[in-house]
C-alpha positions in Angstrom: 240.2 54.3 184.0 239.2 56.3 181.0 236.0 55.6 179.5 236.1 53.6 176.6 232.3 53.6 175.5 229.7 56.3 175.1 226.0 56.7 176.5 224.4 59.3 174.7 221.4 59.8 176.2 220.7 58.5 179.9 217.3 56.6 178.2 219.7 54.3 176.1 219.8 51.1 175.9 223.2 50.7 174.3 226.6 52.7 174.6 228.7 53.2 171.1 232.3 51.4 172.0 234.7 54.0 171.2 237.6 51.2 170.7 237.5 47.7 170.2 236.5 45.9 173.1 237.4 42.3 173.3 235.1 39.7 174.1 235.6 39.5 177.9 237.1 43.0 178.9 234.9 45.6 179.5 233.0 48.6 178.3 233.9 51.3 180.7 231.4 54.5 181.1 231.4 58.0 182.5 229.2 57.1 185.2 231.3 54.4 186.7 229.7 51.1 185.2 231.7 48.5 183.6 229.7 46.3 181.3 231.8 42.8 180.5 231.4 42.0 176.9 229.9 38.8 176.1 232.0 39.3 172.1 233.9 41.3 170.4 232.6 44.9 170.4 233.6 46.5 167.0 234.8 50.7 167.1 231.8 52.4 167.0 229.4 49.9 167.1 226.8 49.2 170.4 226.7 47.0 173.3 223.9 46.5 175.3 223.6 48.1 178.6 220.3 45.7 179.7 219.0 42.5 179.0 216.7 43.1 176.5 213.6 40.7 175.5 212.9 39.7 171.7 210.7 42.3 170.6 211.3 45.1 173.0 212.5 48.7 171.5 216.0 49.5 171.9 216.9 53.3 172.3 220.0 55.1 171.1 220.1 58.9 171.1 216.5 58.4 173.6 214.8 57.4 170.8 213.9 54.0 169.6 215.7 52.7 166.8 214.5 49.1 166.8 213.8 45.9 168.0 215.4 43.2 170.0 215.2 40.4 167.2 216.0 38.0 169.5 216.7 38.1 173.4 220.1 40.0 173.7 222.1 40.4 177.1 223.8 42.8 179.3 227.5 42.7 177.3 226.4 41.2 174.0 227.0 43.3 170.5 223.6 44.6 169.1 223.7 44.9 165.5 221.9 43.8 162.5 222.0 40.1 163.9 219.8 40.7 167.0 218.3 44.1 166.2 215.1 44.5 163.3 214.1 47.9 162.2 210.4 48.4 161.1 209.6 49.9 157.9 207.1 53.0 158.6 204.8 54.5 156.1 204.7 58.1 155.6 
């Protein structure tokens, strides 16, 4: 089947639905893997690719652009309910 979510960068921790993906269908990549969503994935919004630990970075693009807020699964939506951005100085 054609892919129906995006990894940008093989370091990511999240792929970038490119449809809706309804909770329990799956995020289909390039590479083969299907990741079942645990909710409704928006268009153009992320799904985890890993279980991810409260406080661990998350990485779109290879680089970090957050924090796990809370511990987030394999197939869960990451957003601004689960994912804290520090403020940096400078």
């Amino acid at each position: 089947m054609k892919p129906n979510a995006l990894v940008i960068n093989e370091a990511d921790d999240v792929a970038v639905a490119l449809e809706d993906i309804p909770e329990g269908g799956y995020a289909r990549l390039a590479d083969g893997r299907e990741i079942k969503a645990l909710a409704l994935i928006p268009f153009s919004h992320k799904i985890a690719l890993r279980d991810i630990k409260r406080g661990e970075d998350i990485r779109k693009y290879g680089e970090t652009i957050g924090q796990a807020g809370e511990d987030i699964r394999a197939g869960e939506w990451v957003h601004t309910h689960n994912l804290t951005v520090e403020e940096r100085e400078g």
